[in-house]
C-alpha positions, 0 to 999 in steps of 0.5 A, a space after each residue: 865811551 865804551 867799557 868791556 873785558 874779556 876773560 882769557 881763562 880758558 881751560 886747554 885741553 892736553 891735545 891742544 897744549 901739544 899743538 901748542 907747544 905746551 908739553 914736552 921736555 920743557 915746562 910752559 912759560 908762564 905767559 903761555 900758561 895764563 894770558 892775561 885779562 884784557 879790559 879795554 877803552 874807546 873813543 871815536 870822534 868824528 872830524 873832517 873825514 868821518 871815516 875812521 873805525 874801531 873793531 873790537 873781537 873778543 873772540 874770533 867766530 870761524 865756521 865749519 872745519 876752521 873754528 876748532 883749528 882757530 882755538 887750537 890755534 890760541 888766537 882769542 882777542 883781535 882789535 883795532 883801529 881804522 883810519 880809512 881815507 878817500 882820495 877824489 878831486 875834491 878832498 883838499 875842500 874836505 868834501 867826502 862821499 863816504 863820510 860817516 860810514 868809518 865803522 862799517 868799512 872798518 869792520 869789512 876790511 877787518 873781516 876780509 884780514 881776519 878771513 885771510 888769517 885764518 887760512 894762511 894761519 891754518 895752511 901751516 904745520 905748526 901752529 906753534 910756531 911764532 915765525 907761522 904767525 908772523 908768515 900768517 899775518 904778511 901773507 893775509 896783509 898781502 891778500 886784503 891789499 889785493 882784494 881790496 884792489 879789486 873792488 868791483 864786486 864790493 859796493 862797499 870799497 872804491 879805488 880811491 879809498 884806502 886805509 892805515 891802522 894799529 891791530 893788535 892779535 893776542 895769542 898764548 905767546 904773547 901780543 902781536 902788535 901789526 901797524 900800517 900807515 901814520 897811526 901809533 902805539 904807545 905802551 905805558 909799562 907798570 910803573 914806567 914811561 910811556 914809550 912809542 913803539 911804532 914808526 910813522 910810514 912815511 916818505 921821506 921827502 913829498 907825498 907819494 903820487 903827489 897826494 898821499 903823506 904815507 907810503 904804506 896803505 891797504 887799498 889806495 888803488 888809483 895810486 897803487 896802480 900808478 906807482 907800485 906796491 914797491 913805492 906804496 906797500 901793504 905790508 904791515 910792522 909786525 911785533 911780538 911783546 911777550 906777556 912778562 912785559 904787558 902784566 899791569 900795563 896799557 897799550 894805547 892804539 890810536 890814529 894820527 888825529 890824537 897826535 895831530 890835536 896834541 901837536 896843534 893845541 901843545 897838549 899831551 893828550 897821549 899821557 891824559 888819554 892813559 891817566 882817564 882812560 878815554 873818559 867822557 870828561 878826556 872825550 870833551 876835552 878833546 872835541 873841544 880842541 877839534 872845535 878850536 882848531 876847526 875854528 881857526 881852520 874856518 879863520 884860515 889860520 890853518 890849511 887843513 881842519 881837524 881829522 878823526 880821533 879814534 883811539 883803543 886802550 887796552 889793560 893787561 891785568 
């Protein structure tokens, strides 16, 4: 497990409080004033796949001309969690060429998203514009898709990887939650019920080329090629929950492995990952459900063994 903060009290300068929309014949929200702090949580045990990641980026680092663009820009947390597949003729055997380089990848697809980001975000007039970002994040969802389908030149990447996952982008507007796949975000509000904000991409009926069980991926390119990005399509859920709403709350981003051990073991593990906050003690709970059900996998009890579980939980304070 992992603990960090980050301190969003950054002082903004009058020029900058113009290009964001801070000053002028209205008085700022408050959420725009002062973002709230974030603390967050992690956890990553490995499963069958070994592939998933976590990226963590308290503050985006552009270079040269783009960087004072970025911080006007407002953009001062980024995270997320990466759950990263691999299709080849022996996956149903569980057998993996990339097992266990999750992280790695993960941060390479996120560093490719982030890039993108920065200059569709910078290409637009005004940065203060909630639509710029929304326009920003599709078009840099649509670019990482396609750099990803091409990935001779990447020794990283192959055509039959491919990825889903739960980002959040914290800007003075408020928090951008972008989902893509079969993870889920699950926000628990001060003093309220846990509600699921996010819905599974999934299709409705089979598998999509006959292997995947989601219709929205980054990469996948041998399906892509095959079927189209009109039956398996990179473009991501975006939405925007203002700050009023997240002040004492917490935001669980996770992979479908979390859901998939509650649903195999009949634990509410999503309601125990808020209350521990991924604690060592929540952390063992779970491997050693992950253990069972590998257990009963190895009984061919089950058809399928456990999956990585990779989880991020935020606090908003």
């Amino acid at each position: 497990m992992e603990i960090g903060g980050i301190d969003s009290k950054r002082g903004i300068d009058s020029k900058i409080r113009k290009l964001l929309g801070l000053e002028g014949n209205r008085k700022p929200r408050p959420e725009e004033k002062k973002p709230p702090e974030i603390n967050y949580y992690q956890m990553l045990l490995p499963g069958r796949a070994g592939q998933d990641g976590i990226v963590v980026d308290s503050f985006p680092k552009p270079t040269e001309y783009l960087q004072e663009l970025w911080k006007k820009a407002g953009i001062y947390f980024m995270a997320g969690v990466f759950d990263i597949h691999e299709l080849t003729e022996k996956y149903r055997r569980d057998e993996y060429r990339y097992k266990n380089e999750g992280p790695e990848k993960a941060q390479q697809v996120f560093n490719s998203f982030q890039h993108y980001l920065r200059y569709f975000y910078s290409s637009k007039q005004s940065l203060s514009s909630r639509r710029s970002l929304v326009d920003a994040i599709g078009q840099a969802s649509s670019w990482t898709d396609e750099n990803l389908l091409n990935p001779k030149s990447k020794s990283w990447w192959s055509d039959k990887l491919g990825v889903c996952f739960e980002m959040v982008i914290a800007t003075p507007y408020g928090l951008y939650l972008v989902h893509l796949g079969d993870g889920g975000a699950y926000l628990k509000p001060n003093n309220g019920e846990i509600q699921l904000l996010t819905t599974p991409h999934k299709p409705s009926e089979g598998r999509v080329g006959g292997i995947l069980a989601v219709n929205r991926t980054w990469g996948d390119g041998g399906v892509k090629r095959i079927v189209g990005t009109q039956v398996l399509s990179p473009t991501p859920d975006v939405t925007r929950l203002p700050w009023k709403n997240l002040r004492g709350a917490s935001l669980l981003l996770t992979t479908d492995g979390l859901p998939d051990v509650a649903s195999v073991s009949k634990r509410d593990l999503i309601t125990q990952a808020f209350q521990s906050k991924l604690n060592r003690p929540f952390q063992q709970e779970v491997a050693n459900l992950m253990g069972s059900w590998n257990e009963m996998y190895s009984q061919r009890k089950v058809g399928v063994s456990a999956d990585d579980v990779s989880c991020l939980l935020l606090e908003f304070k």
